[in-house]
Every structure is written in structure tokens, then in C-alpha cells.
DOLO-148311 format. One line per field, with one value per residue: x, y, z negated of N, C-alpha, C in turn; residue in three letters; residue number from 1. Coordinates in pm, whole numbers, plus 50000, padded with zeros to 5 digits. Example, Ala and Ser with C-alpha at 12.3 -4.5 7.8 and 13.67 -1.06 7.14 Angstrom:
n.x = c(51319 | 51285)
n.y = c(49431 | 49775)
n.z = c(49220 | 49292)
ca.x = c(51230 | 51367)
ca.y = c(49550 | 49894)
ca.z = c(49220 | 49286)
c.x = c(51320 | 51290)
c.y = c(49670 | 50003)
c.z = c(49220 | 49213)
res = c(ALA | SER)
n = c(1 | 2)
END
This chain:
n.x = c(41748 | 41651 | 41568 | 41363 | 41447 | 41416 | 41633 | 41777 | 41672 | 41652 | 41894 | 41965 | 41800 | 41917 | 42158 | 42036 | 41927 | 42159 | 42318 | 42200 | 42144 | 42449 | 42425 | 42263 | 42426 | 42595 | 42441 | 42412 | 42591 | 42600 | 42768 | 42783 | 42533 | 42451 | 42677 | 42574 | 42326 | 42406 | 42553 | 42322 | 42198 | 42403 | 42707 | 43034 | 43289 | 43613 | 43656 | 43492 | 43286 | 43364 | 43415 | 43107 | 43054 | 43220 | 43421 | 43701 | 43902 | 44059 | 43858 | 43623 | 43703 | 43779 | 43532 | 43369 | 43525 | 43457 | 43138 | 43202 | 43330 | 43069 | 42953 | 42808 | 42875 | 43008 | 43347 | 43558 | 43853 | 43909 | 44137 | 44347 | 44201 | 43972 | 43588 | 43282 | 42970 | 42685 | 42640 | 42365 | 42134 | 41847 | 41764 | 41857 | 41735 | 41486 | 41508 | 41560 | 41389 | 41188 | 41257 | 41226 | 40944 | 40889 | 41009 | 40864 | 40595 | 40664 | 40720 | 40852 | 40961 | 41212 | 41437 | 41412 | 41452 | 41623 | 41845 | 41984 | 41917 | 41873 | 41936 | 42126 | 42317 | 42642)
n.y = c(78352 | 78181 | 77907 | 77685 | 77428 | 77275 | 77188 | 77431 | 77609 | 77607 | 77629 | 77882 | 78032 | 77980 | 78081 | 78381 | 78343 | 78377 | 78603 | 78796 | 78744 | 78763 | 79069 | 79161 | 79090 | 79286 | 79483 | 79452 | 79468 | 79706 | 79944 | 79955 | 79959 | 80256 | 80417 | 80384 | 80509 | 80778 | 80829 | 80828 | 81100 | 81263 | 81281 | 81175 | 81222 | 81020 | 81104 | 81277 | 81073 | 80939 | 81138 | 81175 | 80909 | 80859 | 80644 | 80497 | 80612 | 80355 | 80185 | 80311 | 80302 | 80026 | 79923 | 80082 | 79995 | 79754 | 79761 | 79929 | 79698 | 79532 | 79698 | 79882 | 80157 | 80436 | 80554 | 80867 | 81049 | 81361 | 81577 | 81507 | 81359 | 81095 | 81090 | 80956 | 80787 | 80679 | 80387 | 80358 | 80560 | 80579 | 80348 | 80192 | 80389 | 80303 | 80026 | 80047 | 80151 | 80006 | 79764 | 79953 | 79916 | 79633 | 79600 | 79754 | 79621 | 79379 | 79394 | 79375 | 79123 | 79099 | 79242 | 79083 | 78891 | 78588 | 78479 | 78625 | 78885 | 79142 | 79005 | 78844 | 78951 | 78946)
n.z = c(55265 | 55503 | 55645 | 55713 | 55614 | 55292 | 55143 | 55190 | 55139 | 54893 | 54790 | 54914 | 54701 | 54467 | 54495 | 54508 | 54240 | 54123 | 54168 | 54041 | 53804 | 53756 | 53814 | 53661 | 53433 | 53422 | 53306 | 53081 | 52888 | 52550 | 52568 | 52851 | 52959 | 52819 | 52978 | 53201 | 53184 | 53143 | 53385 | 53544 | 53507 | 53623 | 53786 | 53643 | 53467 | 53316 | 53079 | 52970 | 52949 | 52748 | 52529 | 52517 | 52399 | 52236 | 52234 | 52270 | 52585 | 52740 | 52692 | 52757 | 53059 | 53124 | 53103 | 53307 | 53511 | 53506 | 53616 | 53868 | 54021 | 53996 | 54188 | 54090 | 54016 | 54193 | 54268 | 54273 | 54389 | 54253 | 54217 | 53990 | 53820 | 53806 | 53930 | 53838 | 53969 | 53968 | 54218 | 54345 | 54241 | 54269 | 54284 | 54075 | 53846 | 53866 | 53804 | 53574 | 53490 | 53469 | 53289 | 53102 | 53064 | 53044 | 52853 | 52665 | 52659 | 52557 | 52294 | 52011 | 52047 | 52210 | 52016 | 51817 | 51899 | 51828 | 51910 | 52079 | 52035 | 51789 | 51534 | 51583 | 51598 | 51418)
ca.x = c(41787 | 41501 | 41579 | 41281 | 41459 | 41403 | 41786 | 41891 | 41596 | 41693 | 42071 | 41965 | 41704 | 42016 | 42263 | 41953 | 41955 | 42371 | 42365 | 42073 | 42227 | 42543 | 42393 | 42192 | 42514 | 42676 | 42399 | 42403 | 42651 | 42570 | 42830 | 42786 | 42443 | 42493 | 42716 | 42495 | 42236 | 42476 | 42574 | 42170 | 42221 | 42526 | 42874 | 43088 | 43480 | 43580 | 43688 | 43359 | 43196 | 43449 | 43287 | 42955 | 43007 | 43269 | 43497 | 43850 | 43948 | 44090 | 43741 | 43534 | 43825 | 43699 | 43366 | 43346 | 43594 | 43344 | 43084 | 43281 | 43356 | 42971 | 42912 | 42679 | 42881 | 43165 | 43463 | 43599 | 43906 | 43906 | 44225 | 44408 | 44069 | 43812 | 43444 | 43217 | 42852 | 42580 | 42609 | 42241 | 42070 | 41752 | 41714 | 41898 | 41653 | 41388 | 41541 | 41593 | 41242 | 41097 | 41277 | 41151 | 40773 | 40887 | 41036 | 40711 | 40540 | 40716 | 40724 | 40987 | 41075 | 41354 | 41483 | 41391 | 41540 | 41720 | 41985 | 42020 | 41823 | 41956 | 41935 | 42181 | 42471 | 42705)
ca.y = c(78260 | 78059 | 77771 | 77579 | 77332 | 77267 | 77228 | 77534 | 77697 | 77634 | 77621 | 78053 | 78010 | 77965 | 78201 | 78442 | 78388 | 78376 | 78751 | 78858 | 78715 | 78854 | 79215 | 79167 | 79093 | 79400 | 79600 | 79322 | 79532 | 79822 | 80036 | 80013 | 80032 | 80417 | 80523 | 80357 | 80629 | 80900 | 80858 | 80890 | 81224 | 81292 | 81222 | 81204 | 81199 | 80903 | 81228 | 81287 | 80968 | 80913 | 81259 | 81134 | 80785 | 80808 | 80487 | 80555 | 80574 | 80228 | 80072 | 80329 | 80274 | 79887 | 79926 | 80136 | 79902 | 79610 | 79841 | 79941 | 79590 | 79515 | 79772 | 79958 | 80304 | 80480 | 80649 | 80972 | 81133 | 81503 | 81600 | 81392 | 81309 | 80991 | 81105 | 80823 | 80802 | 80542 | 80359 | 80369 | 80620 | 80588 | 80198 | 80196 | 80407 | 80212 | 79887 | 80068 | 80208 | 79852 | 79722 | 80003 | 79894 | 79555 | 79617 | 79803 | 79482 | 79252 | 79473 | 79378 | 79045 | 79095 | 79288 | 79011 | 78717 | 78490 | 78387 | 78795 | 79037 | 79231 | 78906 | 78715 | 79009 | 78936)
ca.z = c(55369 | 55524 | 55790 | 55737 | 55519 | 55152 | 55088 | 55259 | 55049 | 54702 | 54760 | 54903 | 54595 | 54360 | 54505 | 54471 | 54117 | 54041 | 54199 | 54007 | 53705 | 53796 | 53875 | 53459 | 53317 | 53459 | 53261 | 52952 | 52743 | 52530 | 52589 | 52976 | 53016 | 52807 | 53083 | 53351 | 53108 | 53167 | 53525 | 53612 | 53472 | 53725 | 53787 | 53522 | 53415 | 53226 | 52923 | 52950 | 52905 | 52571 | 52461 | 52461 | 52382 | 52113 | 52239 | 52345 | 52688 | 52759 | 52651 | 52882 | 53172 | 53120 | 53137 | 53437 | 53620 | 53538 | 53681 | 53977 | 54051 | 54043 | 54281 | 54060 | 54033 | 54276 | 54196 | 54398 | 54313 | 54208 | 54168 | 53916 | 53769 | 53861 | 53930 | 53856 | 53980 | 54023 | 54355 | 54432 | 54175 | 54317 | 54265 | 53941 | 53779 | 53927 | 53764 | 53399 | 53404 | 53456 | 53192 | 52990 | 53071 | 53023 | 52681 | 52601 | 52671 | 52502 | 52199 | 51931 | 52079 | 52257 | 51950 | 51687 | 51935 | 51740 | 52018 | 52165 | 51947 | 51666 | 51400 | 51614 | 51577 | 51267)
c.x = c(41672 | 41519 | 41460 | 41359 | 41469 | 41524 | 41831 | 41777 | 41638 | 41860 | 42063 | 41854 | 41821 | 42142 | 42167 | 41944 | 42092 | 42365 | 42260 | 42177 | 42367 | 42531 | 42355 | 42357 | 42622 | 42604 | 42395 | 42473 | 42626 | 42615 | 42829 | 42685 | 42399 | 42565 | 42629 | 42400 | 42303 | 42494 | 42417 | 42176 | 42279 | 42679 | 42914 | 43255 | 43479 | 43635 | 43560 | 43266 | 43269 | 43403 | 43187 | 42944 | 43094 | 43402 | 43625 | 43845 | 43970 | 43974 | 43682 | 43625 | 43774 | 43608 | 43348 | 43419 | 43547 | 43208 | 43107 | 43288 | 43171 | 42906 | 42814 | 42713 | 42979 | 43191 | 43471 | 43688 | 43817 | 44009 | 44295 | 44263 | 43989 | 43701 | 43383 | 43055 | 42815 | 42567 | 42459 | 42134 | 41920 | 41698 | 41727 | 41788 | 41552 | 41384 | 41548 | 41427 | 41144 | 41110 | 41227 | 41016 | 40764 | 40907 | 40890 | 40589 | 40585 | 40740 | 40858 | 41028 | 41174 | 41468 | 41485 | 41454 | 41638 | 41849 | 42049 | 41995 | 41904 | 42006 | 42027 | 42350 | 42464 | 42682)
c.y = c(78163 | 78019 | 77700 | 77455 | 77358 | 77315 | 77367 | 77643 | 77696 | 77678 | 77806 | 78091 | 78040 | 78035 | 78328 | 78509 | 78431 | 78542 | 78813 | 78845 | 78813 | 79026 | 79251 | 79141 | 79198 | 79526 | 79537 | 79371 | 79674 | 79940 | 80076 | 80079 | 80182 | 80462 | 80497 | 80515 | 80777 | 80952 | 80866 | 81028 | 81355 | 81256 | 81260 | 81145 | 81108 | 81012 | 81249 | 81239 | 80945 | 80987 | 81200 | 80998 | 80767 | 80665 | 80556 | 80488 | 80468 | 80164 | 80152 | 80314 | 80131 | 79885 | 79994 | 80039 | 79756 | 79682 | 79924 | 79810 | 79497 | 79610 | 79853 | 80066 | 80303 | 80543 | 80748 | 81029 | 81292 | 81568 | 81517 | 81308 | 81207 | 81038 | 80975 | 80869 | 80711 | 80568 | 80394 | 80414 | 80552 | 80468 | 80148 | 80263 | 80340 | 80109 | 79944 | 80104 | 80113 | 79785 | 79825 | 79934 | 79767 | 79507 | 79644 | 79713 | 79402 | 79290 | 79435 | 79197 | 79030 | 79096 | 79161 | 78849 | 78632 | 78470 | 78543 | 78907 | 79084 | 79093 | 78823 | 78806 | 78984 | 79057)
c.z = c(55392 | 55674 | 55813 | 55634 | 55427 | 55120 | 55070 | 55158 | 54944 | 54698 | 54807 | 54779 | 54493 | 54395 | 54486 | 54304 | 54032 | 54060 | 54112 | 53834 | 53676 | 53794 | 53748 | 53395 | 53281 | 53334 | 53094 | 52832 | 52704 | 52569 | 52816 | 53048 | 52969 | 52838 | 53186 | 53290 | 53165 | 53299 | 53583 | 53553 | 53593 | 53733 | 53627 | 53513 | 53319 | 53053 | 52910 | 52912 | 52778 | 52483 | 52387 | 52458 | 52230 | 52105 | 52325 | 52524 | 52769 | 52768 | 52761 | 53073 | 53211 | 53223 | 53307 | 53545 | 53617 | 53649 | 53819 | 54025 | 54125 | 54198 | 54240 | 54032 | 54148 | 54227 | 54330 | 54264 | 54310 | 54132 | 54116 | 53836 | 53854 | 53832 | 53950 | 53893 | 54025 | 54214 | 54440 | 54259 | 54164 | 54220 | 54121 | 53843 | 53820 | 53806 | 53564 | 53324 | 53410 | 53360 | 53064 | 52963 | 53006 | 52883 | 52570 | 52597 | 52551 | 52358 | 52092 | 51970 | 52122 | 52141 | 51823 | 51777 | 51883 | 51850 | 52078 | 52118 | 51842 | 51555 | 51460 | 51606 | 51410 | 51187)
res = c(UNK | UNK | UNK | UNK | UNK | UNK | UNK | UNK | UNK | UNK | UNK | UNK | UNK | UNK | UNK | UNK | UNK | UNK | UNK | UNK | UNK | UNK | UNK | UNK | UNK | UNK | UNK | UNK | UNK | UNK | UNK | UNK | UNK | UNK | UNK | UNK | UNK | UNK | UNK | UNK | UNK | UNK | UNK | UNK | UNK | UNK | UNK | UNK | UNK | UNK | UNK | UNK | UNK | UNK | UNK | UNK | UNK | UNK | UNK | UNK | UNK | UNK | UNK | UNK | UNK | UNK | UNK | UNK | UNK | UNK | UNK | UNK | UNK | UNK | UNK | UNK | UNK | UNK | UNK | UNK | UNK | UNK | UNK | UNK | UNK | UNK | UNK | UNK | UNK | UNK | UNK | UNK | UNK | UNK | UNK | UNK | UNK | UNK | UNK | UNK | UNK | UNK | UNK | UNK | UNK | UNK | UNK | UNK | UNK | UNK | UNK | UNK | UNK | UNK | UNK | UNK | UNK | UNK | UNK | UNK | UNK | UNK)
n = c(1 | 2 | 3 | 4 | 5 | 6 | 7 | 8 | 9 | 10 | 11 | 12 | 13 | 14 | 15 | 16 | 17 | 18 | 19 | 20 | 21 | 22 | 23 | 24 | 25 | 26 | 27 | 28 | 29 | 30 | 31 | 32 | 33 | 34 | 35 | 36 | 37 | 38 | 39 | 40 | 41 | 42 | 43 | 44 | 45 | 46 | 47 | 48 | 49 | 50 | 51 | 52 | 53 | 54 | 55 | 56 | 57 | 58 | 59 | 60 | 61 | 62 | 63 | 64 | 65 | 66 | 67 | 68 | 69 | 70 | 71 | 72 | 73 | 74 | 75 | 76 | 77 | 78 | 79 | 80 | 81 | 82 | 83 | 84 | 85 | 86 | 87 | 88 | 89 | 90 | 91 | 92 | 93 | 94 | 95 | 96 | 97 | 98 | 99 | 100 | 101 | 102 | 103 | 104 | 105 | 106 | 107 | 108 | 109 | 110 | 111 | 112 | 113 | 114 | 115 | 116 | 117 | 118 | 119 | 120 | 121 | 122)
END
């Protein structure tokens, strides 16, 4: 959003960041961003994602309906069955393989972060 005024800049400056924020916290938990992993693969049944994730039903049912909600997969029936697949493939891998580079950068800090990294789970 750009009017020419300051205000109207930061106040689209700071809805900028809430959705951005918003869009990272969607990928922020483990278990979602290894279906986001899966669905770059291809669609997938939520029996399917329990398969290869190991977490009952209910929990990947969750997850995908936080993920749905973000707008970062769609559903399609198929019968009695939900097909899930990343909204925008393309961009999504884009955004995972930056954070790879970025990871690869930043080498074990993330992982050693006192407040987020491995040393801050119980």
C-alpha cells in the first residue's frame, strides 16, 4: 500500500509483516511442515499422511485444517475420501528451499537457539 504518506506506509508496513508472520507460523510446527514435505511430492489422503507420519488421524485432520485455513494446501473430495495438495506448489517449494540455503548459512544456530532450537524443548 503506498499513498505517499508515512502513516499509511508503516500501518501497510505492519500488516505486511502480521501476514508474513502469520503465513511462518503456519509452517512453524513440525508435524505440519512434514506434510507441507509430503504434499510437494503430490496429493495425499489424510490415511496416508498418518502412514508416513505415524500420528493418529485427529492430530493430522488438525494440522491440515490449520493449513487449509492458511491457504497453503486444498482439499478435493474423492469419493468419501479428502485429497489434500499444496495451494501453490511452485512458490512453496521456492520458500522451503530458501530456508534450506538459509539454514545452511546460519549453520547450527537456529538448532542451538536457546528460546526455539532443540535446548529450549523439555
Amino acid at each position: 500500500m503506498i499513498s505517499g504518506k508515512a502513516d499509511d506506509l508503516i500501518v501497510g508496513e505492519a500488516g505486511a509483516v502480521e501476514a508474513a508472520a502469520c503465513l511462518f507460523h503456519g509452517f512453524s510446527d513440525r508435524s505440519r511442515l512434514t506434510i507441507v514435505q509430503h504434499l510437494a511430492l503430490g496429493e495425499h489422503r489424510v490415511v496416508d499422511l498418518t502412514g508416513h507420519l505415524g500420528l493418529a488421524q485427529s492430530t493430522v485432520s488438525r494440522h491440515l485444517a490449520c493449513l487449509l485455513d492458511c491457504g497453503i494446501v486444498t482439499v478435493r473430495a474423492q469419493g468419501r475420501a479428502s485429497v489434500y495438495a499444496l495451494a501453490q506448489p511452485k512458490a512453496t517449494l521456492e520458500l522451503l528451499a530458501a530456508a534450506e540455503r538459509l539454514l545452511g548459512l546460519t549453520g547450527d544456530a537456529v538448532v542451538l537457539c536457546p528460546r526455539y532450537g532443540n535446548a529450549a524443548r523439555p
